[in-house]
C-alpha positions as CSV (number, residue, x, y, z in Angstrom):
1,X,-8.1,-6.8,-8.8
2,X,-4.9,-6.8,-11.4
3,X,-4.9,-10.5,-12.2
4,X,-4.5,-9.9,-15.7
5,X,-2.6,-6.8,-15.4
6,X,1.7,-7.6,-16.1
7,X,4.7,-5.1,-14.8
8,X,8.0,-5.7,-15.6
9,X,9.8,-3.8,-13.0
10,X,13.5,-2.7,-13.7
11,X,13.8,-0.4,-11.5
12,X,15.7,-0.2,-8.7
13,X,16.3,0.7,-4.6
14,X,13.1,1.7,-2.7
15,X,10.7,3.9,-4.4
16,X,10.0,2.5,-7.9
17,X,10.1,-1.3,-6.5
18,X,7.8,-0.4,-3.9
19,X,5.2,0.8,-6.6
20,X,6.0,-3.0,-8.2
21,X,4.9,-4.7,-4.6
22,X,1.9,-2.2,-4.6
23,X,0.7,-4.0,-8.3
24,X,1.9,-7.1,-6.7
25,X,-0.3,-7.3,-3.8
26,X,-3.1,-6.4,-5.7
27,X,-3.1,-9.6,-8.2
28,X,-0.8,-8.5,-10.6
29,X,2.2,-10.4,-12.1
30,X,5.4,-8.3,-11.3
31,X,8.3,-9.8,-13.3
32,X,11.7,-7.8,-11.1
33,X,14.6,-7.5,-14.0
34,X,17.9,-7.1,-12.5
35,X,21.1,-7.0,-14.2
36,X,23.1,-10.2,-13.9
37,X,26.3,-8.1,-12.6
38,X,24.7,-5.6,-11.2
39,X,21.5,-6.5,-9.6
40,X,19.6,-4.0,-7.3
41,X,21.8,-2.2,-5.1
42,X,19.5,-2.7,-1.8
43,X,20.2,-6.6,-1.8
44,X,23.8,-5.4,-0.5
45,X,22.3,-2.8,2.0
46,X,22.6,-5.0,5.3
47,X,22.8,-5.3,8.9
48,X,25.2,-6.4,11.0
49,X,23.5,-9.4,12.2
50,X,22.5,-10.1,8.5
51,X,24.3,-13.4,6.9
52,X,27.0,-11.3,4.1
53,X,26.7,-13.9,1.4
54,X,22.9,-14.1,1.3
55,X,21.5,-12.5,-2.3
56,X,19.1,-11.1,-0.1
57,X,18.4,-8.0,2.9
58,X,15.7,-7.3,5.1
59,X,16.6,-3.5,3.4
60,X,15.4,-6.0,-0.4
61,X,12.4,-7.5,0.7
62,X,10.9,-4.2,2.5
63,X,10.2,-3.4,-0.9
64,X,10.1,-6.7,-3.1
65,X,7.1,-9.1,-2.6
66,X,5.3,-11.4,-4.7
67,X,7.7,-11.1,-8.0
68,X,9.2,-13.2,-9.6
69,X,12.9,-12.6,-10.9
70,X,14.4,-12.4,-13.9
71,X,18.6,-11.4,-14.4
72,X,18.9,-10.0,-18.1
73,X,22.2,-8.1,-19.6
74,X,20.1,-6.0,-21.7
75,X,23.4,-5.0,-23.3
76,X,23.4,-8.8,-24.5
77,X,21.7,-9.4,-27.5
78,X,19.7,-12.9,-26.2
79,X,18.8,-11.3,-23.3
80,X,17.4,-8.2,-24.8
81,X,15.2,-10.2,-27.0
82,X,13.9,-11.9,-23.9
83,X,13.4,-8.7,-22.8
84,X,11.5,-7.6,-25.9
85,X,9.3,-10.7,-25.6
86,X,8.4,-9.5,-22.0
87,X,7.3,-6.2,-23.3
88,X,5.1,-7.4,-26.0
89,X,3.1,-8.6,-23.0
90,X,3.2,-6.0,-20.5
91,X,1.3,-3.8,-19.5
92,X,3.5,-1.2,-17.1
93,X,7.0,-1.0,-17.6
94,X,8.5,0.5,-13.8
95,X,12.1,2.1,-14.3
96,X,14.7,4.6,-12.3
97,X,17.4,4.7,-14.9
98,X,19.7,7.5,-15.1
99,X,19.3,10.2,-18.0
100,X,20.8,8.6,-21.3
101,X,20.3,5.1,-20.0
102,X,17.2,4.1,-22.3
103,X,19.6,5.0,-25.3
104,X,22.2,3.2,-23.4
105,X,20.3,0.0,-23.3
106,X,17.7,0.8,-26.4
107,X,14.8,1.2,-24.3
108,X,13.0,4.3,-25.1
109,X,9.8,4.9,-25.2
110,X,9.2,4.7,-29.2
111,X,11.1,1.6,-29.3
112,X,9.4,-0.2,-26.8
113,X,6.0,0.8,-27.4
114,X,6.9,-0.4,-31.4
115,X,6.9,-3.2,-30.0
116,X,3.6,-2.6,-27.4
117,X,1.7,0.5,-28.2
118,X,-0.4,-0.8,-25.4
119,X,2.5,-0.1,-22.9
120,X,2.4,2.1,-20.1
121,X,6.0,3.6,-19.0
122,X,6.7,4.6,-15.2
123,X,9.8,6.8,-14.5
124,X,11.2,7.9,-11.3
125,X,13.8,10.4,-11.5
126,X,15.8,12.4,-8.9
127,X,15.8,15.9,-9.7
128,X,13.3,15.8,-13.3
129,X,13.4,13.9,-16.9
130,X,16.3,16.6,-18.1
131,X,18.5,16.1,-14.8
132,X,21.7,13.5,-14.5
133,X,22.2,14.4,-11.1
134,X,22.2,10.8,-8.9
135,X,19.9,11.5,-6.1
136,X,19.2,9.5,-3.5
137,X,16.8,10.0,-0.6
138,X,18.9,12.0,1.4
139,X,20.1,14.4,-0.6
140,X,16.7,15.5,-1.9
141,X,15.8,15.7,2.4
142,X,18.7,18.0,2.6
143,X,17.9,20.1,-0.9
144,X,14.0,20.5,0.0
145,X,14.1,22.0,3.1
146,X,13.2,18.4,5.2
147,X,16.1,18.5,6.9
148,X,16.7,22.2,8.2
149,X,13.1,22.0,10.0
150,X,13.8,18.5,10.9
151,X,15.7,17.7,14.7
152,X,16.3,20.8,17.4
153,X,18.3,23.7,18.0
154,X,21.0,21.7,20.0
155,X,20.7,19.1,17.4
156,X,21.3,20.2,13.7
157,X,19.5,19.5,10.6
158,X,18.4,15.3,11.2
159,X,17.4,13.3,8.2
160,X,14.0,11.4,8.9
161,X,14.5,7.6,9.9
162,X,12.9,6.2,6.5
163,X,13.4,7.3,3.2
164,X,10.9,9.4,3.4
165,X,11.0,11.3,0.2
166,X,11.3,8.0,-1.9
167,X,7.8,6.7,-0.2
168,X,6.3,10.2,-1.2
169,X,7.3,9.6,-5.0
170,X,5.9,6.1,-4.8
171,X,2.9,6.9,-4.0
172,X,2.7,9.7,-6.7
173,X,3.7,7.9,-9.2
174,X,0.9,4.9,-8.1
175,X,-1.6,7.1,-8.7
176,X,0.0,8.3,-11.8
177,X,-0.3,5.0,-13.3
178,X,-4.0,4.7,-11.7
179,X,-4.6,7.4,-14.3
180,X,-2.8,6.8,-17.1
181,X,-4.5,2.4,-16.8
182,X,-8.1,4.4,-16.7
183,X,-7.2,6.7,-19.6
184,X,-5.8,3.7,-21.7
185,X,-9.2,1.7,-20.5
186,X,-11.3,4.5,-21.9
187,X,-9.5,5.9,-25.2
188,X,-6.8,2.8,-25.7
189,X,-3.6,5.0,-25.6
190,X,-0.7,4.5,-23.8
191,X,1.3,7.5,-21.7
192,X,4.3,8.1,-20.1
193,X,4.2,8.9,-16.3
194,X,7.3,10.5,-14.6
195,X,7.8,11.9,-10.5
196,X,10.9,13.1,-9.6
197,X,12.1,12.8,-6.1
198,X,12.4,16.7,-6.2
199,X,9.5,17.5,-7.1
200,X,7.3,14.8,-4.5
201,X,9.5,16.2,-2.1
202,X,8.6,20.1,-2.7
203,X,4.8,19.1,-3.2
204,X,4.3,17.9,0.4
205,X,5.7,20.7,2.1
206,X,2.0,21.4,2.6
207,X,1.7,24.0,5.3
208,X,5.5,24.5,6.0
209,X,5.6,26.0,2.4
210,X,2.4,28.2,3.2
211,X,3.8,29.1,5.8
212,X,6.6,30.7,3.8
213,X,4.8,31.7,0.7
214,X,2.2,33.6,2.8
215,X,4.3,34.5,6.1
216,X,7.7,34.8,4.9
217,X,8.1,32.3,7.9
218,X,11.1,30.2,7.3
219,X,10.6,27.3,9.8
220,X,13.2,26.2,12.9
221,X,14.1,23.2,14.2
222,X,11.9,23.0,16.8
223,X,12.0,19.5,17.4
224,X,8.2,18.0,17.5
225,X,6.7,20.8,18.4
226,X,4.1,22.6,16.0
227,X,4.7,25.9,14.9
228,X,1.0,26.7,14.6
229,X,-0.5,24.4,17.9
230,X,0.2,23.9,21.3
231,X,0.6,21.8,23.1
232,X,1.3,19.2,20.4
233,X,4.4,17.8,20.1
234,X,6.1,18.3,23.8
235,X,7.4,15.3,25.0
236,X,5.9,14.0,29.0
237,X,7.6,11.6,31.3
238,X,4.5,10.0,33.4
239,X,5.3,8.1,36.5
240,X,5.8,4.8,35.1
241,X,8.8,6.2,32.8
242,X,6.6,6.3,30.2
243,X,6.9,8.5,27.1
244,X,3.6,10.4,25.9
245,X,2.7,13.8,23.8
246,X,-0.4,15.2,22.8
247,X,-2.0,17.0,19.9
248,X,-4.3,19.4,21.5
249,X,-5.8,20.5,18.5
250,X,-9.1,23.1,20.1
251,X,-10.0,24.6,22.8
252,X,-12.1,21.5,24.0
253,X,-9.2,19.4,24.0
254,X,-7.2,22.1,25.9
255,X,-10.5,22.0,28.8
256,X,-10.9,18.4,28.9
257,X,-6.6,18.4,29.6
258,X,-6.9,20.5,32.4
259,X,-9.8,19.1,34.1
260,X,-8.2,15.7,34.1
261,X,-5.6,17.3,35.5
262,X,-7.1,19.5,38.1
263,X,-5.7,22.6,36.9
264,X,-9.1,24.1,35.2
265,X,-7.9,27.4,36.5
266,X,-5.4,27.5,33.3
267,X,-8.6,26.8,31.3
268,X,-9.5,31.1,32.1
269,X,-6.0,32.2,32.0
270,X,-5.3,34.8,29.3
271,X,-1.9,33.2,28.7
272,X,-3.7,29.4,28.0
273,X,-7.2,30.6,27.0
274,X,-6.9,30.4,23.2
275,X,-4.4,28.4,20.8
276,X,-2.5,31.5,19.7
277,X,-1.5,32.5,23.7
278,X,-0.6,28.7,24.2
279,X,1.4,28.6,21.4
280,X,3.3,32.0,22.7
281,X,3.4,30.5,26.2
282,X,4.1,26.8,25.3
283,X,7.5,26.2,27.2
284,X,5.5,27.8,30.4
285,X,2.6,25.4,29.5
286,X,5.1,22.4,28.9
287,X,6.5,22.7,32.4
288,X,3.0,22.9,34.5
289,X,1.5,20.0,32.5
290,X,4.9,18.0,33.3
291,X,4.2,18.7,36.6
292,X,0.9,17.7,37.1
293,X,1.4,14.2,34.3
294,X,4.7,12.9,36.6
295,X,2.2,11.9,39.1
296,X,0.0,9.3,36.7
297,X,1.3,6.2,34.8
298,X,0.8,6.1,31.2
299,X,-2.1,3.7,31.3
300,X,-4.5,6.4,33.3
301,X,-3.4,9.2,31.3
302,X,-4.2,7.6,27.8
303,X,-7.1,5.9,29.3
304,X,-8.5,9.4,30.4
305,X,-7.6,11.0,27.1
306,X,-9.4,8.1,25.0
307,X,-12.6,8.5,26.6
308,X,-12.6,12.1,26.4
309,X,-11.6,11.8,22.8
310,X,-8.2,13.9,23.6
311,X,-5.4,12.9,21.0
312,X,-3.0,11.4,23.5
313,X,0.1,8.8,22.5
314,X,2.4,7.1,23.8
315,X,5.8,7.1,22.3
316,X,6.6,3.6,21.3
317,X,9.6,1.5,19.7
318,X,9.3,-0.6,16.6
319,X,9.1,-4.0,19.4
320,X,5.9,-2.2,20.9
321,X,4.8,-1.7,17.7
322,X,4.9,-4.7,16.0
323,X,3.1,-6.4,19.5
324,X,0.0,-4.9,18.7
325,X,-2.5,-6.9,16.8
326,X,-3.5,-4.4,14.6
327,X,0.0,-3.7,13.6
328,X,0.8,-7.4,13.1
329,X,-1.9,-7.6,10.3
330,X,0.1,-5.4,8.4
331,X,3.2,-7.7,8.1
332,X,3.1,-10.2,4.8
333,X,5.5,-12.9,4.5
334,X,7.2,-14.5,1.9
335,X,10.0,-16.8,1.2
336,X,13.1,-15.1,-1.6
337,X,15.4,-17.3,-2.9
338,X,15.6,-19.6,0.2
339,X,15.3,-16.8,2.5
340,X,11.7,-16.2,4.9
341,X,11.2,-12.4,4.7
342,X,8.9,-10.0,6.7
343,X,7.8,-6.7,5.4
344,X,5.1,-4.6,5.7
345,X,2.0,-4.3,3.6
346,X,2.1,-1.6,0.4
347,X,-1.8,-1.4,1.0
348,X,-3.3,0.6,3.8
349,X,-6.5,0.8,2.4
350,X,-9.5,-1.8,2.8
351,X,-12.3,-2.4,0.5
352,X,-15.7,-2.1,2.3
């Protein structure tokens, strides 16, 4: 789709690169430039079992795929006129820098697009364009409220597992560019996109911040239950040991539980009948459906619930995951610098 489009992509850790992979894996040629003495950060971020002297981490190649890479000192004047050659062709220029760092390195806007007025500029920032706070993903979990409604009452604030809020500005700032490549297509001028990690991480609140704005209801660490549904989000032990939760989201789903279950009598109790008296009643709820779900394995539970079209899931690790097939067609391969590296695709969409 982007065969002819070019990125030079100097920015670096997870979010902006990952826009990079996403022009990557659509056709485009991604050119990664990385300071010789400083290259990106996440090459460094490894596990224990990874090999220390490798230039490369499984953390690095979540988020780099099909580049190529370049190491320029843009501080040194060869390398910065290699870099100007590479803008002249470009098409997307993908940076994180801090504020002062384009003046630092003679890479503003007007100078670059004196040399391509054609060139579109995408900035991630931490906390906006005027900010030199250095943000990283979990500081802007703990500033945006993430973390206080994240984890339980015994268990403190908890940061998510990913870096959640850098995939959230990714994703804004690919269809930022989306935009700004049709409005260049349609009226030839070139813009400036910027996200701040702040400000993708405020935006997708969603209904935790309506639930404030119009409620004054300031959300608890309730674990994975829902504040507004029940039950959805309590955690059952079936007789196998498994692990499953449900997201009874009506009425019908609530009726269609029960009768799998054999307790239809809850279906006419006042304290079950709707949503709003199950969520008021849910630890009540939680401890008659564990009840009756400790005496069937996983597999006839789900089985049920699939062919009653009752949202029912089993609560899987990252090994269960990645055994099942639909799963494994999401991991791309690629050798980097000697190195065979897995990730997963930037493209969860399919064109039909």
């Amino acid at each position: 789709m982007f065969s002819n489009l070019v990125v030079l992509d100097l920015s670096t850790v997870l979010a902006g690169p990952s826009v990079g992979t996403f022009f990557a894996e659509l056709g485009a040629r991604v050119i990664k430039v990385e300071n010789p003495k400083v290259p990106d950060v996440t090459r460094s971020w490894k596990l224990g079992s990874e090999e220390p002297t490798s230039s490369v981490s499984a953390y690095f190649s979540s988020i780099n795929y099909k580049k190529e890479y370049l190491q320029l000192d843009l501080k040194n004047n060869n390398d910065y006129q290699q870099f100007l050659e590479l803008v002249a062709q470009a098409d997307i220029l993908l940076s994180n820098f801090k504020l002062g760092d384009d003046v630092k390195f003679n890479i503003q806007d007007t100078v670059l697009r004196a040399v391509n007025p054609r060139l579109i500029c995408g900035k991630i920032t931490g906390f906006g364009d005027e900010s030199d706070r250095v943000a990283y993903d979990l500081i802007l979990q703990a500033e945006t409220g993430f973390m206080s409604m994240n984890g339980t009452t015994e268990s403190g604030p908890v940061k998510m597992p990913v870096a959640f809020i850098d995939v959230l500005a990714a994703h804004h700032l690919k269809e930022a560019l989306l935009l700004a490549l049709m409005e260049r297509s349609q009226n030839g001028v070139a813009k400036t996109v910027t996200v701040s990690l702040y400000d993708a991480a405020v935006a997708s609140l969603a209904n935790q911040a309506s639930n404030y704005l119009m409620e004054d209801k300031i959300p608890q660490r309730i674990g994975s239950l829902h504040p507004n549904i029940a039950p959805y989000g309590e955690i059952f032990e079936t007789k196998d040991k498994a692990l499953i939760t449900f997201a009874i989201g009506s009425d019908v789903h609530f009726q269609k539980l029960c009768a799998f279950l054999t307790i239809a009598e809850l279906i006419a109790d006042p304290k079950f009948a709707s949503n709003v008296n199950r969520v008021e009643h849910r630890t009540e709820l939680q401890i008659i459906l564990q009840d009756k779900l400790a005496h069937y394995s996983s597999d006839e539970v789900l089985a049920n619930m699939l062919e009653n079209n009752v949202p029912c899931g089993k609560i899987k690790n990252l090994e269960e995951v990645f055994n099942n097939a639909s799963a494994k067609e999401l991991i791309r391969s690629e050798e980097i610098e000697g190195i065979e590296t897995k990730r997963v695709t930037s493209l969860a969409f399919k064109w039909i």
